[in-house]
N, C-alpha and C positions, 0 to 999 in steps of 0.2 A: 562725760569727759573726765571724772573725779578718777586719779590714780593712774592717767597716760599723762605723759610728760611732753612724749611727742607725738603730736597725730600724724596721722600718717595722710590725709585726706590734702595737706596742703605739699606734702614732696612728693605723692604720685605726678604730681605733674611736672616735677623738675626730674623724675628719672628716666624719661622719654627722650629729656633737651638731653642727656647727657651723652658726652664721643661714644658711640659706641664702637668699637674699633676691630673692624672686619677680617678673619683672618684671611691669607692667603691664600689657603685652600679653598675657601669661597666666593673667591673671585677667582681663582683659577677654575672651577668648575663653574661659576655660570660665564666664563668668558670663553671655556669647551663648548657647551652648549649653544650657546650665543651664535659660536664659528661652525658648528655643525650643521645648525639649522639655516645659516643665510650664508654659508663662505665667508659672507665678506661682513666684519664689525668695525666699527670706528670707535675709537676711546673714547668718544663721548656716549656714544648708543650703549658700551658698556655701565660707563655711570649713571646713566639713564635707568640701564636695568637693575643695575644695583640697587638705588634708590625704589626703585618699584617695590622689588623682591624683598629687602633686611631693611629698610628705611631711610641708609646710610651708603654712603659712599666710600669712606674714607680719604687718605692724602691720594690728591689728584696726581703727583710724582710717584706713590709707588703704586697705585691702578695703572697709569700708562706705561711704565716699566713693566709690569706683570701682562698686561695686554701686550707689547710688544713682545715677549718674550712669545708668548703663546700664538701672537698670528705667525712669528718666522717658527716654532717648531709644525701649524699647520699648514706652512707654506712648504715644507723642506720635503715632505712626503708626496705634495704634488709636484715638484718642480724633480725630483729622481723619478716618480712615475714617465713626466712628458719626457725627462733624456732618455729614461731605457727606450720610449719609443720610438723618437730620434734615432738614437743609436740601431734600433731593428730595422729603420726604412733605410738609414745610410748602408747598412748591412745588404741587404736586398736591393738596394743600388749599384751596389760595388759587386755582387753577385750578379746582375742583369746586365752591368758594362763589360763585366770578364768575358759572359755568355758572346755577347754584339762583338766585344772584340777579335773572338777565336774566329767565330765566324765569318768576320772579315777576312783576316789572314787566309783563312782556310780560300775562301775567294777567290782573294790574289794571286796564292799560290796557283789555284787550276787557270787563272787567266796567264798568270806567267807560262803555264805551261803551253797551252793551246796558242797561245803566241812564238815558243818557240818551237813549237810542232809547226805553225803556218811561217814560219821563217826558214824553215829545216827543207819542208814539203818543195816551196819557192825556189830555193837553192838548188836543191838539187832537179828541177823543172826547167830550169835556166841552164844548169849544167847538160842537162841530155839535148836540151835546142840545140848547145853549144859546140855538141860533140857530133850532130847531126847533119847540122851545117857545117861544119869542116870535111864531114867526109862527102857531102854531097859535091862542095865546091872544089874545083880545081887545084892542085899543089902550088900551081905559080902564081897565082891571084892572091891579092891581100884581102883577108876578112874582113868584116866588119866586128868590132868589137861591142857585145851590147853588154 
């Protein structure tokens, strides 16, 4: 030990205690990872892994800021996926009512018609009774009016 001043054998062990202070980027990537592999992480499952992985954690205020930040930009891709689907079945909805709709009408219309075919048909059926029976009966007799 003649000619060290400072050994080093006794501050190896206080340079393990010391903050080590986690950058950003390495909790934002393993808290990508994290959310890749299960969807769903919770702020503490992250610190958990932190501590696993680098030893450390850091300030529990800016992991849960940086995890929040990171599950809504993993959420913001899912949640435009499910409306464009949305949006494709309301689509195909609004496209299968239009279909049911025309077709109704379309319907209607021949029922409207065929109805006033058999009211047309009627009328004028009654009118030839009417004209048949007048000439059958007598001029000075009163008719019946049906």
């Amino acid at each position: 030990m003649k000619g060290n001043m400072f050994p080093l054998r006794g501050v190896r062990g206080r340079v393990g205690g010391m903050n080590q202070r986690l950058s950003d980027q390495r909790i934002r990537s393993t808290c990508r990872e994290l959310i890749g592999a299960r969807r769903r992480v919770s702020g503490r499952g992250l610190c958990a892994e932190l501590r696993r992985r680098f030893g450390a954690v850091g300030k529990t205020e800016r992991v849960f800021a940086i995890w929040r930040e990171e599950v809504a930009k993993a959420a913001a891709p899912v949640a435009d996926a499910k409306l464009g689907q949305e949006i494709a079945e309301l689509r195909r909805r609004v496209v299968a009512a239009e279909a049911a709709a025309a077709e109704n009408l379309a319907r209607a219309e021949r029922a409207e018609l065929r109805e006033e075919a058999h009211q047309e048909k009627w009328a004028l059926e009654v009118d030839r009774l009417r004209r048949e029976l007048q000439a059958v009966q007598p001029q000075g007799k009163k008719t019946l009016v049906i």
